[in-house]
Structure formats: C-alpha cells, structure tokens
KEKE-3310 file (N, C-alpha, C; in steps of 0.2 Angstrom, whole numbers, plus 5000, padded with zeros to 4 digits):
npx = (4976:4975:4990:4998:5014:5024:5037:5054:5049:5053:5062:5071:5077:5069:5075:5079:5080:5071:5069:5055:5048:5039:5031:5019:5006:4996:4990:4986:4998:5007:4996:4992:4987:4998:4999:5005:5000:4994:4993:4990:4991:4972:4967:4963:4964:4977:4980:4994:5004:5005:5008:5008:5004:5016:5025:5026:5021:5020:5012:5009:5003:5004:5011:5019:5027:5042:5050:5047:5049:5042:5039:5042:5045:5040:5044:5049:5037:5036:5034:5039:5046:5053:5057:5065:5072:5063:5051:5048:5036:5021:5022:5018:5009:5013:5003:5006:4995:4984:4976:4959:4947:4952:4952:4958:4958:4960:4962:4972:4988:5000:5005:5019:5028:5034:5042:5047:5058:5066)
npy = (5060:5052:5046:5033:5028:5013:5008:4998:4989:4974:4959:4958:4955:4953:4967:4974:4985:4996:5005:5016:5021:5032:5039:5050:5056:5068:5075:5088:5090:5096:5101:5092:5079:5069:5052:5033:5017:5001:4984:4967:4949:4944:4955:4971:4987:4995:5013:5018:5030:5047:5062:5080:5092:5103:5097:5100:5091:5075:5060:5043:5028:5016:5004:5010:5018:5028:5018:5021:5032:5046:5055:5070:5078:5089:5095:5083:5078:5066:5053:5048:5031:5024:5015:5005:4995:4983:4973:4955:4949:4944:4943:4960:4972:4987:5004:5021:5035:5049:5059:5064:5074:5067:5052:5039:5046:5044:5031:5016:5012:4999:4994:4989:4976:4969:4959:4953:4941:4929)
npz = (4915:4930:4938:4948:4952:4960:4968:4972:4982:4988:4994:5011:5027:5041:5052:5044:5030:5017:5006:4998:4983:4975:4960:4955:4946:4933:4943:4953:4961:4971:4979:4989:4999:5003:5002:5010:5008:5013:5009:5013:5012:5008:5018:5022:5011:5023:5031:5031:5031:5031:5022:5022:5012:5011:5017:5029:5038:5044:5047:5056:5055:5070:5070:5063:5066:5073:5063:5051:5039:5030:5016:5003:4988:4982:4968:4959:4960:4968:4980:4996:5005:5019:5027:5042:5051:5049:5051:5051:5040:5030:5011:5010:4998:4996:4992:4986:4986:4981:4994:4995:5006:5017:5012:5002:4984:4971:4955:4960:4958:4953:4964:4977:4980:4996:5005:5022:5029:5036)
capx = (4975:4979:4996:5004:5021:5029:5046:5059:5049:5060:5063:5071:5078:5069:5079:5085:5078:5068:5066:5049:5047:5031:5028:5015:5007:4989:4984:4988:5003:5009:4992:4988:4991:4999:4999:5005:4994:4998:4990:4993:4985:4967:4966:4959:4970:4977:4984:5004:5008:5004:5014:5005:5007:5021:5028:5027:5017:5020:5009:5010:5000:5006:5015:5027:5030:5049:5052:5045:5051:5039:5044:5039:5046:5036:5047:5048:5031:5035:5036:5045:5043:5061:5057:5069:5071:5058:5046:5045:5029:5023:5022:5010:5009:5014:5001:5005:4990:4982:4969:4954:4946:4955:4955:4961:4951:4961:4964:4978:4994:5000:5010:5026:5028:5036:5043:5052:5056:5073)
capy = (5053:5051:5037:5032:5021:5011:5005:5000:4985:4968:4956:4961:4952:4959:4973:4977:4994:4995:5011:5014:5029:5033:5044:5055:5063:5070:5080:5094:5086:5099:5104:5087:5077:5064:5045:5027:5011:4994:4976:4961:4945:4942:4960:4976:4989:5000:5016:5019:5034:5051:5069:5085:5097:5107:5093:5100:5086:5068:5056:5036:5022:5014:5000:5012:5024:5024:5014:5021:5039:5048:5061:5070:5080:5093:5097:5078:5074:5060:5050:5042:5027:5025:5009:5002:4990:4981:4968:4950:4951:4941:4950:4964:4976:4994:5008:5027:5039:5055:5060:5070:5075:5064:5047:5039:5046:5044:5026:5013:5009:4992:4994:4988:4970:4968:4955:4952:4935:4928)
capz = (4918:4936:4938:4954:4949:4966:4966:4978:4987:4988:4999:5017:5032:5050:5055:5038:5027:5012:5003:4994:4981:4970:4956:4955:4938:4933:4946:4955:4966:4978:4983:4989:5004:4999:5009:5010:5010:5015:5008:5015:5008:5012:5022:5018:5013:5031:5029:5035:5032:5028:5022:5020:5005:5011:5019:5036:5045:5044:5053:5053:5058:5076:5066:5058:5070:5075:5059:5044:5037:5026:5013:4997:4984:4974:4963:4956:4959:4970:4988:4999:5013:5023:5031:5044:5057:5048:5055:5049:5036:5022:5009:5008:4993:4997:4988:4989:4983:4985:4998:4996:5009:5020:5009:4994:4979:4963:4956:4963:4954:4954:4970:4978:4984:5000:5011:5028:5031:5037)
cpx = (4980:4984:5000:5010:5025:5034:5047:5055:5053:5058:5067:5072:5076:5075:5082:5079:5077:5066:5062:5048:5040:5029:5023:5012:4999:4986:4988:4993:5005:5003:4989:4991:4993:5001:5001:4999:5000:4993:4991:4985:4978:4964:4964:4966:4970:4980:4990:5007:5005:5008:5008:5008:5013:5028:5031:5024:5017:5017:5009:5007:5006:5013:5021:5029:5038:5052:5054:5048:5047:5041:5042:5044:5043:5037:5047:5042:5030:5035:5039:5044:5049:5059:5063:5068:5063:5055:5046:5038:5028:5020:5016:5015:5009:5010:5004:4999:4989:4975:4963:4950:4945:4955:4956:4957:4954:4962:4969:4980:4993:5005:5016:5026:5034:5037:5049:5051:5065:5073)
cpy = (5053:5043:5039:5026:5020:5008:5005:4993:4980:4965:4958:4956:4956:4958:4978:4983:4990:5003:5010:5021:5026:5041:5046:5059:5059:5071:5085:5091:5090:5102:5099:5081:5073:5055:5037:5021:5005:4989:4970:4956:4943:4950:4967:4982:4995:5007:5017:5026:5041:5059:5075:5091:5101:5102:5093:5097:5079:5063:5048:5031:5019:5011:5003:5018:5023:5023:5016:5027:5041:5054:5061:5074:5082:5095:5090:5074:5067:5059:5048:5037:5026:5019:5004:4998:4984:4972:4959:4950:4947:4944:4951:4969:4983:5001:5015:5028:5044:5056:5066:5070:5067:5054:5049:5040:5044:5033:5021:5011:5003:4991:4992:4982:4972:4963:4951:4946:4935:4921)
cpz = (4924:4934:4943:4953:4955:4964:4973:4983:4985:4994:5004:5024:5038:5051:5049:5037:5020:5011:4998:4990:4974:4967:4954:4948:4937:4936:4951:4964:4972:4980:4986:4993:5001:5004:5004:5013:5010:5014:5011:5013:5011:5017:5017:5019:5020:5028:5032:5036:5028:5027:5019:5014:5003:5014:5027:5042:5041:5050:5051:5059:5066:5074:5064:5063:5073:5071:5053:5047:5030:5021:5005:4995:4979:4969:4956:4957:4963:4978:4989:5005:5012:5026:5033:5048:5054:5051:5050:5049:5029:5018:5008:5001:4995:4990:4989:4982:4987:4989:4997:5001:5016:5018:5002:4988:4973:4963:4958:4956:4956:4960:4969:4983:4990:5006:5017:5031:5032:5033)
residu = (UNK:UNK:UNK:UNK:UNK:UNK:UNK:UNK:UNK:UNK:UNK:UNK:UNK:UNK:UNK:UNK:UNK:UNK:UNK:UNK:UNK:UNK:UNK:UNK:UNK:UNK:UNK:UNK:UNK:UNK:UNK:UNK:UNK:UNK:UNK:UNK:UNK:UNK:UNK:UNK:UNK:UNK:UNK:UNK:UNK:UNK:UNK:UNK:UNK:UNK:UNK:UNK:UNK:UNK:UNK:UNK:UNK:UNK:UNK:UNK:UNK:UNK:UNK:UNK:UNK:UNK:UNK:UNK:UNK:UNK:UNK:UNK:UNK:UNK:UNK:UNK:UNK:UNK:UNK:UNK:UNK:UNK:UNK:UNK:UNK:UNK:UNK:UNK:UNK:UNK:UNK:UNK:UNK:UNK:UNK:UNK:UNK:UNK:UNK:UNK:UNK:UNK:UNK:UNK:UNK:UNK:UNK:UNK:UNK:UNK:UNK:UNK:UNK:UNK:UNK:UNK:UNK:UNK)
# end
C-alpha cells in the first residue's frame, strides 16, 4: 500500500523558513523521481518541486526558485522542501508524491498545511 506522510507545514511570517518532510513507503522509492505539489484553496494543484533518483537534479517551479531547497534521502525513504524567505500565502496544502512517467501516479496523503501571513 502506497503512503505518502507530510509534516512540518505551520504558520510563518514573510521572509521566515518552513521546513517540509514526507515519508515515503510501498513502492520502489529510490528508483523513483520523487516531487513536491502545492494547493491552494479553490486552485488546481501546481507542481513546486522536483528531485531525481539519485538526487543529482533538482528542478523547481519559477515561484520557488531561489527560495525552496529540494532534497531526498534513500536510505530513509523520505523528502525534503527547505522553504525560505517565504512569500505572504494563504494557506495552501503542500503534497509530495512519486512521478511516473513524468506525473503524480500513486494516491495523495493528507498533506501539509501551510501559511504565510504577518
């Protein structure tokens, strides 16, 4: 049984830092790109971030470029989103999942609330 588990979202003053981690379990995790999504209410979800297998290519939506820092761990089966300087946002819900052939194929956890208001 694929299960993706988010943590680490919370409330956050623009400019501040919010670390995002997501455990991984029931499928073949280091052979598998692994990516961040982003909700906000009323909106479809966007993707934010992506980390390749090996962890030697990370790509990130425009929004997070600069900002966000992406990062897995094979050994612990899990993710990471590094978000700094962050943006006044109300809250959206942070998903990670794995990508087959280039989206999200398994089903969504219950994410990771997130919001940047002062």
């Amino acid at each position: 049984q694929v299960q993706f588990v988010e943590s680490g979202g919370g409330s956050a003053q623009p400019g501040g830092s919010l670390r995002l981690s997501c455990a991984a379990s029931g499928f073949s995790f280091s052979r598998s790109v692994m990516a961040w999504y982003r909700q906000a209410p009323g909106k479809e979800r966007e993707l934010v971030a992506t980390v390749t297998k090996t962890d030697d290519k990370r790509n990130y939506a425009d929004s997070a470029k600069g900002r966000f820092t992406n990062s897995r761990d094979n050994y612990k089966n899990t993710v990471s989103l590094q978000m700094n300087n962050l943006k006044p946002d109300p809250t959206a819900v942070y998903y990670c999942s794995a990508l087959v052939l280039g989206s999200a194929f398994y089903p969504w956890g219950q994410g990771t609330h997130v919001t940047v208001s002062s």
